[in-house]
DODOGU-34126 format. One record per residue (C-alpha): x, y, z. Coordinates in steps of 0.05 Angstrom, whole numbers, plus 5000, padded with zeros to 4 digits. Example, Ala and Ser with C-alpha at 12.3 -4.5 7.8 and 13.67 -1.06 7.14 Angstrom:
% DODOGU-34126
u: 5246, v: 4910, w: 5156
u: 5273, v: 4979, w: 5143
This chain:
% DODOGU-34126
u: 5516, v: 2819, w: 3869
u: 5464, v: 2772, w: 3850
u: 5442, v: 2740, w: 3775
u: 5369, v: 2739, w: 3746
u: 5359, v: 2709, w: 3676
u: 5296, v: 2712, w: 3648
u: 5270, v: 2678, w: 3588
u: 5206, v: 2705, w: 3550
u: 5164, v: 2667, w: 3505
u: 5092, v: 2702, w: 3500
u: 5063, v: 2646, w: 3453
u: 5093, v: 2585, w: 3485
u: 5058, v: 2543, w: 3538
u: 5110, v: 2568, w: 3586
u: 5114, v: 2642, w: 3569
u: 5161, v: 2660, w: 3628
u: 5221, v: 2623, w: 3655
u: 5265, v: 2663, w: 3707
u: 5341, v: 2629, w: 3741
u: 5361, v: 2670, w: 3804
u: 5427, v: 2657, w: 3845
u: 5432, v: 2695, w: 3905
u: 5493, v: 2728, w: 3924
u: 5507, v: 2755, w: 3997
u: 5547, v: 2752, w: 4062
u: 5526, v: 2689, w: 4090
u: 5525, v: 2712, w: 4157
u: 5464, v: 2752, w: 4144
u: 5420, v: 2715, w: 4167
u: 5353, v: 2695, w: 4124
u: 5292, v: 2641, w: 4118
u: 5277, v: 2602, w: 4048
u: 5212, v: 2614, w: 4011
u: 5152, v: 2611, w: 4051
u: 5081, v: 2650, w: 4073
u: 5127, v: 2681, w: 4129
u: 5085, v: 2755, w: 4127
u: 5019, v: 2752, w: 4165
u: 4996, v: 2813, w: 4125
u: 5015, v: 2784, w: 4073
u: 4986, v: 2710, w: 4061
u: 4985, v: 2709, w: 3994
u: 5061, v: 2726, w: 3986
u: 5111, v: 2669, w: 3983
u: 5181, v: 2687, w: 3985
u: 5247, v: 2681, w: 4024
u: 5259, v: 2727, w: 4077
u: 5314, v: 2768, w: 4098
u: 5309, v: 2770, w: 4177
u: 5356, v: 2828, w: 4188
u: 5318, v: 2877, w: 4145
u: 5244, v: 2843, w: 4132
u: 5249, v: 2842, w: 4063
u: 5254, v: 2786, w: 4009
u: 5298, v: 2781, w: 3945
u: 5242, v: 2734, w: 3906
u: 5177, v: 2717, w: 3920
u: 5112, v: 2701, w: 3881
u: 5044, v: 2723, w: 3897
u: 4975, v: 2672, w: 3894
u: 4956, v: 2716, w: 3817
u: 5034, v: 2691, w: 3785
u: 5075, v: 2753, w: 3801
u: 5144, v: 2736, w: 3810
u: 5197, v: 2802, w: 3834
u: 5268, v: 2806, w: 3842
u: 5306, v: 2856, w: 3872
u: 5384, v: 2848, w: 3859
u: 5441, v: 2899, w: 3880
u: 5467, v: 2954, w: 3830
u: 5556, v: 2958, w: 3831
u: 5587, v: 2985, w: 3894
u: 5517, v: 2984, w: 3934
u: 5522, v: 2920, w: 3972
u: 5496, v: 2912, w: 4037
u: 5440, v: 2947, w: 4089
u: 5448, v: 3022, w: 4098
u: 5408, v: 3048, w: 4159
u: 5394, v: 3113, w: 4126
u: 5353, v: 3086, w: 4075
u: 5303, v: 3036, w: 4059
u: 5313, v: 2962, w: 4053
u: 5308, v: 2943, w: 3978
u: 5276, v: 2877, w: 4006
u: 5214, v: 2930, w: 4014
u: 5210, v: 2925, w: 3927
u: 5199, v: 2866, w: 3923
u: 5141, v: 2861, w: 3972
u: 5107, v: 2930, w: 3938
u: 5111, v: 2894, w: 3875
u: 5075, v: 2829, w: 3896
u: 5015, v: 2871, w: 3925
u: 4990, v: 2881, w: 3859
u: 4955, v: 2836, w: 3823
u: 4997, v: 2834, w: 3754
u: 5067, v: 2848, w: 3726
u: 5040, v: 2922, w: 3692
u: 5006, v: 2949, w: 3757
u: 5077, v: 2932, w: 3793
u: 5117, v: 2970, w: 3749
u: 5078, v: 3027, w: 3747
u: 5075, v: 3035, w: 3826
u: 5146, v: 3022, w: 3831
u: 5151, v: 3073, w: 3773
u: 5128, v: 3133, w: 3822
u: 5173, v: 3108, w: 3890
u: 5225, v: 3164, w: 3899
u: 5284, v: 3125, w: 3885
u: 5329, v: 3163, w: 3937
u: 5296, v: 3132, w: 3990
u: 5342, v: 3060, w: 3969
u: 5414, v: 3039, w: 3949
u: 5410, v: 3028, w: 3869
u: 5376, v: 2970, w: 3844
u: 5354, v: 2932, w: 3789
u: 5294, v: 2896, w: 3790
u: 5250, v: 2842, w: 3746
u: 5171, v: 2837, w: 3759
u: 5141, v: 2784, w: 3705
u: 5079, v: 2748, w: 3702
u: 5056, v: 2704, w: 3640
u: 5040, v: 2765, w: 3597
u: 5090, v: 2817, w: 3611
u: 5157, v: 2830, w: 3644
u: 5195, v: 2896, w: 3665
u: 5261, v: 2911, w: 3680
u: 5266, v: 2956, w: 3735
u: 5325, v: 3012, w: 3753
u: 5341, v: 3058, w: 3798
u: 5403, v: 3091, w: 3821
u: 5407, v: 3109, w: 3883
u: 5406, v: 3168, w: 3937
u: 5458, v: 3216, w: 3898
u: 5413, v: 3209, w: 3829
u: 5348, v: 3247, w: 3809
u: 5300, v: 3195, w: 3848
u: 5273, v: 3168, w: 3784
u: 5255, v: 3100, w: 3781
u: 5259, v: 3074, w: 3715
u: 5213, v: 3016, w: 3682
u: 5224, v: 2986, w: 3615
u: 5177, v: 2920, w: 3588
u: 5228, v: 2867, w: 3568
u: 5238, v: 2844, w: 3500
u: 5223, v: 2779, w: 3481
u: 5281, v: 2724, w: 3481
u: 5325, v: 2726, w: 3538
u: 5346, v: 2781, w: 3586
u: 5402, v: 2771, w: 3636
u: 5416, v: 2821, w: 3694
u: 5477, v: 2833, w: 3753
u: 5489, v: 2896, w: 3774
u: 5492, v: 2921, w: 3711
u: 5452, v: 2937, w: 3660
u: 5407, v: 2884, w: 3628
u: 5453, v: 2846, w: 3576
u: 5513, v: 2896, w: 3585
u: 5577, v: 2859, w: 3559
u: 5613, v: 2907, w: 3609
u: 5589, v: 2850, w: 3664
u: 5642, v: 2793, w: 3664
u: 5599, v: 2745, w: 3679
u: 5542, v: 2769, w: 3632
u: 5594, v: 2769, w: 3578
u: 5611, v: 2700, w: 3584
u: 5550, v: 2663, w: 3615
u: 5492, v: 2704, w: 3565
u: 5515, v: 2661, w: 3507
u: 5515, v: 2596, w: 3553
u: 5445, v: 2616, w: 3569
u: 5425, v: 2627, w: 3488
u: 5454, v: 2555, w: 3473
u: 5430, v: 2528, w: 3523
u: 5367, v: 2475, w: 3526
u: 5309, v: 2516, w: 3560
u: 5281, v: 2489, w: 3620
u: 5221, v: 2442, w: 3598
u: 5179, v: 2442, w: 3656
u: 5129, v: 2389, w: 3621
u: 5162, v: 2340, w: 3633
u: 5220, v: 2362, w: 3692
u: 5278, v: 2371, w: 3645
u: 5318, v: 2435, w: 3684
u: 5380, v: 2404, w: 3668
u: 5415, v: 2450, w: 3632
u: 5391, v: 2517, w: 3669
u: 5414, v: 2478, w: 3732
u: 5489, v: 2463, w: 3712
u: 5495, v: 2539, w: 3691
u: 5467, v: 2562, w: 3754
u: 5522, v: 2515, w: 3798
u: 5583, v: 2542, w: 3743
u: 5642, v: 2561, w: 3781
u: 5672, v: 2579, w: 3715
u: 5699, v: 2650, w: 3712
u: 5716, v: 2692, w: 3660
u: 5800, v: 2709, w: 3641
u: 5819, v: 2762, w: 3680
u: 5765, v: 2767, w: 3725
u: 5756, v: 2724, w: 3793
u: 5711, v: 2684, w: 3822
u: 5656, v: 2734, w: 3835
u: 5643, v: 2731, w: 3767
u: 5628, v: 2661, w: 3761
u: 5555, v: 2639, w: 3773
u: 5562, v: 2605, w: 3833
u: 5609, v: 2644, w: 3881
u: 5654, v: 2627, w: 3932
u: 5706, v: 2676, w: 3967
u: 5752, v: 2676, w: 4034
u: 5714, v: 2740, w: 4055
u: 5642, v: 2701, w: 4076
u: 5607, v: 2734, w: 4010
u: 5580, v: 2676, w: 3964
u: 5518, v: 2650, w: 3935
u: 5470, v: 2621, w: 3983
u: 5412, v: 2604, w: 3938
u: 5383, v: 2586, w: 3872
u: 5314, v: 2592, w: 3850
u: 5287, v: 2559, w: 3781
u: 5212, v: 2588, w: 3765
u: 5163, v: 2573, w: 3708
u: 5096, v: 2609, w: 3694
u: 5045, v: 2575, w: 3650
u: 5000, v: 2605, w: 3595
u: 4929, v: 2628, w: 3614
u: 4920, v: 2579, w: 3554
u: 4933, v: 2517, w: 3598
u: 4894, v: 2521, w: 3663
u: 4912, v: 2456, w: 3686
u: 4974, v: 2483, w: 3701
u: 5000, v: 2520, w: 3758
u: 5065, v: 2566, w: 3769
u: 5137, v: 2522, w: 3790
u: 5187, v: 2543, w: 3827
u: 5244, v: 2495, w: 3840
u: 5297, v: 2519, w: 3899
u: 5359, v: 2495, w: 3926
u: 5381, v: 2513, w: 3995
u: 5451, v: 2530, w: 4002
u: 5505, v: 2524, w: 3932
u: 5481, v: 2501, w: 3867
u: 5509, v: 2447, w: 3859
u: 5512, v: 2423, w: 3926
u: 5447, v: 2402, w: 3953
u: 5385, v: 2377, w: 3926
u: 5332, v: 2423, w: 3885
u: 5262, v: 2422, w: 3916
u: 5196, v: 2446, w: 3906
u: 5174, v: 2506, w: 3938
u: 5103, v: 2494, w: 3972
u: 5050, v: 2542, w: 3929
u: 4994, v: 2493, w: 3944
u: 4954, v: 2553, w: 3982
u: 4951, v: 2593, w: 3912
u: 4884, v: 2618, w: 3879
u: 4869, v: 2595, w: 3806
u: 4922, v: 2635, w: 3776
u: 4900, v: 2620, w: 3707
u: 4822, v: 2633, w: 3725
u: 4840, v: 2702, w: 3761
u: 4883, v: 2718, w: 3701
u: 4835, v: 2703, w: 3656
u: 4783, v: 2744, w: 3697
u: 4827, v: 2807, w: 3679
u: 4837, v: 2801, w: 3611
């Protein structure tokens, strides 16, 4: 089970802020964000080397995907195909709207249930489906402005633990202010170990179990308004904990004018 908290503010110089812990076995092993796809140079994401896939990337035009496990689906099954696969399919396209409408017509027997979040400075979609034993639809829905939190349940379900307790942490939180560098905030919520009263410790943010399943990863993105071309897209990540080692920027130097090509669509 992984997090993804996205914050959506379509008038404000930074209309799209997205915090991603990921959670897995750690001895699967994987590569942080990079170009690693020869067919795909304009992808940069982490990459899972057992199945091929990512769980976040960005493409050169500011799409940003996650792909994050749905309850009692964790792990590869070699019947089906590797939800690392979504991610990719979504960062083919060249904004957040095309993405969810592909992903809209995949047959979603064909993966273990997932949620998903494609977002680029306009527009953001959750993204659900259910598994082998449902119907095969794929379900799409834009997000609301504000902030949206997902595990592997539901966006903002209070039936998650840890969206139950850490949603409000998020809400009074300081947002990230990428302006000027200030993350500090997001980043302290991201490292929590805090869990909630009758739950464990895979509920807390950052997770850490005797079984070899913890977070390996955080990501902190920021996409700038078409309004402010001098910018470019962020995306802060820390190798290993929260917490624990340093946050760095991920290399996007090799991006296209995002704001120009977004502009060119409008």
């Amino acid at each position: 089970m992984c997090t993804l908290v996205i914050l959506r503010r379509p008038r404000h110089a930074w209309p799209a802020i997205i915090a991603a812990n990921r959670d897995e076995m750690a001895n699967r092993p994987w590569l942080p964000p990079a170009r690693h796809w020869p067919d795909r140079a304009d992808v940069v994401a982490g990459i899972d080397q057992l199945a091929g896939g990512t769980w976040l990337g960005i493409n050169n035009l500011g799409v940003v995907a996650g792909v994050l496990n749905r309850r009692s689906s964790l792990g590869h099954d070699p019947k089906l195909r590797s939800r690392g696969e979504l991610v990719l399919e979504a960062l083919d396209h060249a904004d957040a709207t095309d993405a969810a409408a592909a992903l809209g017509d995949l047959d979603g027997r064909s993966y273990r249930s997932f949620n998903m979040v494609v977002a680029d400075n306009r527009d953001a979609y959750w993204i659900k489906g259910l598994g082998p034993d449902s119907k095969g639809t794929v379900k799409a829905e834009p997000l609301p402005e504000g902030l949206s939190m997902l595990t592997s349940f539901d966006r903002n379900d209070p039936a998650s633990p840890r969206m139950h307790h850490y949603l409000p942490q998020f809400e009074a939180a300081r947002p990230p202010d990428p302006s000027t560098g200030d993350w500090r905030d997001w980043e302290a919520l991201l490292a929590s170990r805090e869990f909630p009263p009758g739950s464990g410790p895979e509920e807390a943010m950052t997770i850490i179990t005797e079984r070899g399943f913890g977070t390996l990863s955080g990501s902190l993105i920021a996409l700038p308004a078409i309004e402010h071309p001098e910018r470019r897209p962020i995306w802060r990540f820390v190798h290993g904990r929260p917490g624990e080692g340093p946050w760095q920027d991920v290399d996007l130097r090799l991006a296209i004018d995002v704001q120009a090509g977004r502009a060119a669509r409008r």
